[in-house]
BAVEX-682488 format. One line per 5 residues: number of its first residue (from 0); their letters; for each residue x, y, z of C-alpha. Coordinates in nm, 4 decimals, always signed. Layout:
# residues N
NUM) A) X,Y,Z  ...;
This chain:
# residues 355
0) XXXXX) -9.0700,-0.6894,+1.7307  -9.0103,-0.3789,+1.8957  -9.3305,-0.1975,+1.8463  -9.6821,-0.2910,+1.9070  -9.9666,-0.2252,+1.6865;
5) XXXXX) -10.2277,-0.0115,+1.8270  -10.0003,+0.1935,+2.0277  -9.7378,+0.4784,+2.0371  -9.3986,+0.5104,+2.0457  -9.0979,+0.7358,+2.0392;
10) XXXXX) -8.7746,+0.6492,+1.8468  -8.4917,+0.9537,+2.0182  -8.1083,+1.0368,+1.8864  -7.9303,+1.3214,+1.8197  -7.9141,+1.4491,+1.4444;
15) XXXXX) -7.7624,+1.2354,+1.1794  -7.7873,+0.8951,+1.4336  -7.9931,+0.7250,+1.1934  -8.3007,+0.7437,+1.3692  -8.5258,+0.8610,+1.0533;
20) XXXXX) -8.3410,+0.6091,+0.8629  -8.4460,+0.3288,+1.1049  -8.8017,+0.4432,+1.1039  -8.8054,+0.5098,+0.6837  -8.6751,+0.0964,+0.7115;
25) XXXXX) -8.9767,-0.0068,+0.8739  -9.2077,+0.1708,+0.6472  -8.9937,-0.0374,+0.3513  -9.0450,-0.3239,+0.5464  -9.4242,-0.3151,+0.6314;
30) XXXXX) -9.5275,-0.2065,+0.2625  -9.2952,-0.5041,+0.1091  -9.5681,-0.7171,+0.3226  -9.8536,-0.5564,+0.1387  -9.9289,-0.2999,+0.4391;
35) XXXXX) -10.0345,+0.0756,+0.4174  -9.7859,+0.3145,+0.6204  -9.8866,+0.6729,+0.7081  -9.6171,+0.9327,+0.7298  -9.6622,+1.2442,+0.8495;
40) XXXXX) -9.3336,+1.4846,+0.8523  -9.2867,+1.7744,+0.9892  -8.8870,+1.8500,+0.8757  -8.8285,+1.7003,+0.5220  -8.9665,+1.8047,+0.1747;
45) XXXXX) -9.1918,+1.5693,+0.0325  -8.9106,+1.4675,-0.2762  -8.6237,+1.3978,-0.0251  -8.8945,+1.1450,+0.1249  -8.9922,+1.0054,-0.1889;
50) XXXXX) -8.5944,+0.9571,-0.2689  -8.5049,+0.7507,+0.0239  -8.8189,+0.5044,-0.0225  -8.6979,+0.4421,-0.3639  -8.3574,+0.4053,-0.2315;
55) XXXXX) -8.4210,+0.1547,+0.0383  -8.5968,-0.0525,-0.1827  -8.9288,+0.0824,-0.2715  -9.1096,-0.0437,-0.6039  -9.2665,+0.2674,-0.7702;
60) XXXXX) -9.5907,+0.0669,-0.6995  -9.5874,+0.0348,-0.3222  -9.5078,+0.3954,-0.2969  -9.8013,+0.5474,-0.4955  -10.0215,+0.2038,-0.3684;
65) XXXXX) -9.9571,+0.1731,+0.0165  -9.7707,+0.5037,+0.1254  -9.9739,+0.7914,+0.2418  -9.7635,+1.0985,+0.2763  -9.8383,+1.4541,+0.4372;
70) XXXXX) -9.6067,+1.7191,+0.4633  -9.5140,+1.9663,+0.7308  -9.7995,+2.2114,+0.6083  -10.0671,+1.9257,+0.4971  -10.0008,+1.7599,+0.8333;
75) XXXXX) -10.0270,+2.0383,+1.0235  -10.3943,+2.1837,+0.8837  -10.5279,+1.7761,+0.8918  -10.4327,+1.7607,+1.2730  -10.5839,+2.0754,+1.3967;
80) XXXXX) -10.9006,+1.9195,+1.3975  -11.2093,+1.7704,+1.2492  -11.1474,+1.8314,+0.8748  -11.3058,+1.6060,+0.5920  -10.9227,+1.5112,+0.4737;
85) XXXXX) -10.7949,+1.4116,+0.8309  -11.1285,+1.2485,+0.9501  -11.0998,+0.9991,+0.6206  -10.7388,+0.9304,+0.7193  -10.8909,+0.7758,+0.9937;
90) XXXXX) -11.0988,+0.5720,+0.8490  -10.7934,+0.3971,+0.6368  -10.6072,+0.0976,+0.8409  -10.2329,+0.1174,+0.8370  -9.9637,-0.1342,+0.9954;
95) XXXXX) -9.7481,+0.1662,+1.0826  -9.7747,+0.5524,+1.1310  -9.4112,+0.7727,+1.1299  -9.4834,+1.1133,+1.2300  -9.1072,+1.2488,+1.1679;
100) XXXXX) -9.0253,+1.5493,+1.3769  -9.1601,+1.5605,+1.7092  -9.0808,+1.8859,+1.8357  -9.1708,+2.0628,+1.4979  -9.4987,+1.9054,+1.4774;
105) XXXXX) -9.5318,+1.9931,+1.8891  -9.4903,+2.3281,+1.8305  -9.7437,+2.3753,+1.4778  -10.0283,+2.1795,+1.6665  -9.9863,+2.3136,+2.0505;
110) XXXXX) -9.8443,+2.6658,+1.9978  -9.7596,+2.9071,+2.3173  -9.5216,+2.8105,+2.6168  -9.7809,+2.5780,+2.7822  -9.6542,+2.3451,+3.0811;
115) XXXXX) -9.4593,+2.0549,+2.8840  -9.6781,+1.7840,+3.0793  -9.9593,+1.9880,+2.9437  -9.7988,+2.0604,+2.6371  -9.6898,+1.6314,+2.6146;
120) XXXXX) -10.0876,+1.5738,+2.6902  -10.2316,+1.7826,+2.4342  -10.0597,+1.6624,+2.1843  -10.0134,+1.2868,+2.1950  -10.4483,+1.3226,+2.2650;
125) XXXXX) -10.4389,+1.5345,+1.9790  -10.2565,+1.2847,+1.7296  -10.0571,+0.9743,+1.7999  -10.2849,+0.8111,+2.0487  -10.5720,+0.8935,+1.8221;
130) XXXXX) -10.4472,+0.7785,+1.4919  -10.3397,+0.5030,+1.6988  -10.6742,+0.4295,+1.8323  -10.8129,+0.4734,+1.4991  -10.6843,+0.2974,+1.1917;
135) XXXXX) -10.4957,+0.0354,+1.4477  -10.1388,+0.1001,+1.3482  -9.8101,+0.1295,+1.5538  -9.7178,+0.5125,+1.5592  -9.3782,+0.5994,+1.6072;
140) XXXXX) -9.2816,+0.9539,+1.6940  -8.8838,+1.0661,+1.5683  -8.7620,+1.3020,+1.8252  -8.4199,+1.4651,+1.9317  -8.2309,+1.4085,+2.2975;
145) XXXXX) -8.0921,+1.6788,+2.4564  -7.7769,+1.8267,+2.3536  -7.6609,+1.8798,+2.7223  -7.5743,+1.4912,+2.8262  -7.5629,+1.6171,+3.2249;
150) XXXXX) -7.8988,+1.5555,+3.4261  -8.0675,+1.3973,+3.1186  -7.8509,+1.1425,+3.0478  -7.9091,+1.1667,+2.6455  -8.3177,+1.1595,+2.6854;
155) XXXXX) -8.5433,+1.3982,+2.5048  -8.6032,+1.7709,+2.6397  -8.9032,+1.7133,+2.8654  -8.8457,+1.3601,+2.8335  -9.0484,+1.2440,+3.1763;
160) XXXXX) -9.3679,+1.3812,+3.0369  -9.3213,+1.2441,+2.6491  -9.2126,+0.8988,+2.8151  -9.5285,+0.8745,+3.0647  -9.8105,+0.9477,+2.7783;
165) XXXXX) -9.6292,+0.6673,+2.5550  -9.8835,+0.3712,+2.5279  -9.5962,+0.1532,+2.3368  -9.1954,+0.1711,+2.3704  -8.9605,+0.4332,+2.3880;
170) XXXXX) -8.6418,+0.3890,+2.1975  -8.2738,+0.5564,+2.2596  -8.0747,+0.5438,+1.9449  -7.6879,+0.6280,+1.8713  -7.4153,+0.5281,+1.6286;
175) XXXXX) -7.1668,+0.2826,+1.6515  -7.0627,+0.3424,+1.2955  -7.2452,+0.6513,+1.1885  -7.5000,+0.6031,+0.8889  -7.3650,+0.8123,+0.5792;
180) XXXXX) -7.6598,+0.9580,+0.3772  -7.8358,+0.7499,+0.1051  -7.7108,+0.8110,-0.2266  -7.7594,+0.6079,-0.5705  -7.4131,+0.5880,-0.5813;
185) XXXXX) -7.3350,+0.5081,-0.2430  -7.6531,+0.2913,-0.0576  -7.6194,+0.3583,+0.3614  -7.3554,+0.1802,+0.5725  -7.3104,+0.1803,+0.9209;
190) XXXXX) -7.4326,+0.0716,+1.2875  -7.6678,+0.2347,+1.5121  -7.7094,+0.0736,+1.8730  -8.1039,+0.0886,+2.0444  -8.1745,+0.1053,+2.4043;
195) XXXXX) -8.4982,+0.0455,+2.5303  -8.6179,+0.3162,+2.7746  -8.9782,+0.2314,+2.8307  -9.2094,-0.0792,+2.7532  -9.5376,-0.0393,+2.8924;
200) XXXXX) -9.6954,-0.3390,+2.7492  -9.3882,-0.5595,+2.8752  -9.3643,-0.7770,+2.5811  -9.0314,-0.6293,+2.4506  -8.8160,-0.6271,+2.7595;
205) XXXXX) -8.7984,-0.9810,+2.9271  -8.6251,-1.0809,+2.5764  -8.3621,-0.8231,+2.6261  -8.0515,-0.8916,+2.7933  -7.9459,-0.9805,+3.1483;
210) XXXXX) -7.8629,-0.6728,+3.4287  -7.4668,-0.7134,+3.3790  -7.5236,-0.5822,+3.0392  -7.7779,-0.2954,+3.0793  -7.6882,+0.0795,+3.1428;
215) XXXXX) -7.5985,+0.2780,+2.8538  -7.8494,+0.5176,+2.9668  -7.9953,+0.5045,+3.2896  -8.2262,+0.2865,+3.3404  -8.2280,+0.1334,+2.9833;
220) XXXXX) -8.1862,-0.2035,+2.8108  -7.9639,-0.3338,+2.5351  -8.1971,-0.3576,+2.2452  -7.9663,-0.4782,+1.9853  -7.7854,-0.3484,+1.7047;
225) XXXXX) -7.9736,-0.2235,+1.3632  -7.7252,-0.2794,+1.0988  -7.7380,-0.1004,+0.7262  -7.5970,-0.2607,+0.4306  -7.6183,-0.2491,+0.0410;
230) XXXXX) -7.8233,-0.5408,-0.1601  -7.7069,-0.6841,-0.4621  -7.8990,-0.3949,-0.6656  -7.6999,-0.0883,-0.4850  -8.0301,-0.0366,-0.2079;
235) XXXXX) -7.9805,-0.0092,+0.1233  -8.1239,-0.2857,+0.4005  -8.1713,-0.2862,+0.7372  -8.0769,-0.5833,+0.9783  -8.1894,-0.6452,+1.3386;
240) XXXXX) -7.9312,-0.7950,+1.5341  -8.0719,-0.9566,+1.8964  -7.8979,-0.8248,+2.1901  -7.6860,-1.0477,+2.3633  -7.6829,-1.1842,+2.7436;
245) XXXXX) -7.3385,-1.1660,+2.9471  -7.2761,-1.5582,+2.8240  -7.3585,-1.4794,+2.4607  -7.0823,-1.1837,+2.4650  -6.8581,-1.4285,+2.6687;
250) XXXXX) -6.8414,-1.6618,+2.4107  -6.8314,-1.4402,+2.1487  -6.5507,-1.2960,+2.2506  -6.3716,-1.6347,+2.3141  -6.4537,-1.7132,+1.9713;
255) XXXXX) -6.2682,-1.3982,+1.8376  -6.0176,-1.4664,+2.0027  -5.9490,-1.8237,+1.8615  -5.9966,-1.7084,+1.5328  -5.7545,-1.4468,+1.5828;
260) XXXXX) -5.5344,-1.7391,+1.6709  -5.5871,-1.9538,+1.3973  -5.5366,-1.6828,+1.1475  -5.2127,-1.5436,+1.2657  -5.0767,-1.9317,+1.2866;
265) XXXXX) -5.1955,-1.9562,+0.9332  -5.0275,-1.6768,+0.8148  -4.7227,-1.8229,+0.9599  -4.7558,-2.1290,+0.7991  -4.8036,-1.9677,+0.4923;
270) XXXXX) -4.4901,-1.7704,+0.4855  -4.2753,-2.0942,+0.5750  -4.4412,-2.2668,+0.2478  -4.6237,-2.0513,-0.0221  -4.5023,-1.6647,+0.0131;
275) XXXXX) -4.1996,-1.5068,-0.1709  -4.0096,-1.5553,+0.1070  -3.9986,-1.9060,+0.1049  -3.6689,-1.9954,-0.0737  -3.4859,-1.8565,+0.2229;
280) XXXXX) -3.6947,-2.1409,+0.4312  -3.5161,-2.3856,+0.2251  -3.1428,-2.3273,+0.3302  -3.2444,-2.2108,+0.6555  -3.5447,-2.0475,+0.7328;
285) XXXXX) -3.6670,-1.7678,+0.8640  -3.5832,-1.5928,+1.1801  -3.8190,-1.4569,+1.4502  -3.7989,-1.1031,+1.3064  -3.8833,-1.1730,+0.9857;
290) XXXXX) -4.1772,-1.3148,+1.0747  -4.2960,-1.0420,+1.3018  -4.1922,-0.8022,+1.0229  -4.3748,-0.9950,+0.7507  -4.6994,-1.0467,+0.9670;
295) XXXXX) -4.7071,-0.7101,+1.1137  -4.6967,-0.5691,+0.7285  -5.0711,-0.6504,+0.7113  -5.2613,-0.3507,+0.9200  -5.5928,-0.5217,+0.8471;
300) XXXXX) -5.4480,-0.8419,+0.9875  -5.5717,-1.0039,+1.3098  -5.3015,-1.1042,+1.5687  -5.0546,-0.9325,+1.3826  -4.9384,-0.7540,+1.7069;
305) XXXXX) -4.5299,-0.8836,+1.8016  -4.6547,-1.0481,+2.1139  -4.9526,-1.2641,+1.9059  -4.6849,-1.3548,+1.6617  -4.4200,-1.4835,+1.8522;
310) XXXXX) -4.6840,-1.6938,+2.1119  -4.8354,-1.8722,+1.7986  -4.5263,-1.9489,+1.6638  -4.4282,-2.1144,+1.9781  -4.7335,-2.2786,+1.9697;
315) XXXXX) -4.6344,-2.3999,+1.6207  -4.2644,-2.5603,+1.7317  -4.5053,-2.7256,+2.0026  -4.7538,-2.8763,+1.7405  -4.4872,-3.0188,+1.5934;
320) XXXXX) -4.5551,-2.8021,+1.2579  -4.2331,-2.5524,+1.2774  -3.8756,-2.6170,+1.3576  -3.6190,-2.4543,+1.5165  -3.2754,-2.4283,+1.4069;
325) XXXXX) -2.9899,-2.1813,+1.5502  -2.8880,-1.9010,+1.3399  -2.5928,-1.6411,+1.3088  -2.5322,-1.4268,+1.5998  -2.7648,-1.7039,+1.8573;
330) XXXXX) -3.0632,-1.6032,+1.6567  -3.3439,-1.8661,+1.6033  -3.4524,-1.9693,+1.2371  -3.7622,-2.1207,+1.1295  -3.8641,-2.4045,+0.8591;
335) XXXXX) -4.2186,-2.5601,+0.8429  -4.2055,-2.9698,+0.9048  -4.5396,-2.9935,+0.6882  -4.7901,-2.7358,+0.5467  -5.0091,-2.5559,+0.7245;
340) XXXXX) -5.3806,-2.7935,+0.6931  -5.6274,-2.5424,+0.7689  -5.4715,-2.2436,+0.4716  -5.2798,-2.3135,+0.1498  -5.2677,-1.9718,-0.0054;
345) XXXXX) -5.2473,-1.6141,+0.0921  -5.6071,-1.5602,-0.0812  -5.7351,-1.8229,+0.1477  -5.6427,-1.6553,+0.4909  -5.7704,-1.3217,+0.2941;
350) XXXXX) -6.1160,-1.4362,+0.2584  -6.1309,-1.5629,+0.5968  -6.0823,-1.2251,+0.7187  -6.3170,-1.0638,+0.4769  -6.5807,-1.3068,+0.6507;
């Protein structure tokens, strides 16, 4: 839903931000639909390639069945011009077209130190836009941003002129949670967040969110989060996750928040009733350091900070589910009236954090 057929695109990160991994995805995506994809690359070896498909999914059938693949050399001698293999290319339909390496395959198909507008010209005329035009897919170019953040903010080198020849969308990718490399043993994991820099067509951007949450980038929209995982069968998966408006974070965030609540009042609860502890609790309870102590043991725990601890179990005396006794020294111990409702066993509040 971010690309149109029919036109071109640019998908732009810095190295290792997952945005050949987001764009190798969409090829597993469109070929598990029965569509051909058309991948030209101009920086990977043809077996590398053929490695990731399999590992993101691909049956052995779609590969040799719908995936057209040309390498840096093969692509380069097909796009000069008017040759037999190139000119039947065209004649194929494909739902998408990844030509991975933008700069590389600038510099093989319009050599010399040309103006970049010329340069930008040239070469989307010479390629994209016409396999574009031709076999009806959505091209999407993979290019780096600038190293230098200052005066580009994070676009490509020469980004104006690659941005104003684009007939589609031009995408800004970085990690939240950086990709690692696909592995048999080890399928991708991680987060990579889009901005949307251009959308000529205007089909893309009046779904994005509201102004208060634009401005990564200048001049850019939140385009959501793509999110890798493993299946079942070790592969990896991608997963679009919509952007969300200022009232969607809002309440997002307020739901965090009461879940952080519940679980550290559960986790009190539980260590009045079920935990080791508990035989203390039966002579006379547990003071308001222990149960700091005890809750603040769990480093993966939510609301496990002193301050969260001590307001739920306030909160708790309140609700009428905790007691309060005096202890030695003016101290304050502890004892659940009833157990917790909502959590009976340490396992339970464990999987409700794993969710």
């Amino acid at each position: 839903y971010l690309f149109y057929r029919g036109e071109t695109h640019t998908i732009a990160g810095d190295s290792g931000s997952g945005k050949s991994l987001i764009a190798q995805c969409l090829c597993v995506e469109v070929m598990s639909a029965g569509e051909r994809v058309l991948y030209l690359d101009f920086e990977s070896r043809p077996a590398a390639v053929t490695q990731r498909m399999m590992e993101l999914g691909t049956t052995r059938e779609q590969y040799l069945s719908l995936f057209d693949y040309a390498g840096k050399v093969e692509s380069g001698l097909l796009a000069t011009a008017d040759r037999e293999q190139f000119r039947y290319l065209l004649t194929r339909e494909y739902a998408l077209c990844i030509i991975d390496g933008y700069s590389a395959a600038e510099r093989l198909l319009i050599p010399g130190t040309a103006d970049l507008d010329v340069k930008a010209g040239q070469f989307h005329e010479l390629l994209p836009q016409r396999i574009a035009a031709r076999t009806g897919a959505a091209v999407i170019m993979v290019d780096h941003v600038t190293k230098s953040r200052t005066g580009r903010n994070g676009y490509q080198v020469g980004s104006f002129n690659k941005k104003g020849v684009l007939g589609g969308t031009l995408l800004l990718v970085e990690p939240e949670v950086k990709p690692r490399k696909t592995t048999a043993a080890q399928p991708a994991r991680g987060t990579v967040r889009g901005w949307l820099a251009k959308d000529r067509p205007g089909g893309v951007s009046p779904h994005m969110p509201d102004e208060e949450t634009r401005g990564l980038h200048e001049g850019t929209q939140n385009a959501g989060l793509f999110q890798f995982s493993a299946r079942d069968d070790g592969t990896t998966q991608m997963h679009i996750c919509a952007p969300l408006n200022s009232d969607q974070v809002a309440a997002e965030q307020a739901r965090w928040v009461a879940e952080q609540a519940r679980a550290c009042r559960d986790r009190i609860m539980w260590l009045l009733t079920d935990s080791p502890m508990a035989p203390a609790v039966s002579d006379a309870g547990l003071g308001t350091n222990e149960i700091r102590q005890a809750c603040g043991k769990q480093d993966d725990f939510p609301g496990s900070r002193a301050i969260d601890v001590t307001m739920q179990l306030a909160q708790l005396v309140t609700d009428g589910l905790v007691e309060v006794s005096k202890g030695p020294r003016g101290s304050k111990m502890h004892k659940a009236v009833r157990p917790a409702e909502s959590v009976e066993s340490l396992e339970q509040v464990s999987d409700q954090l794993e969710v």
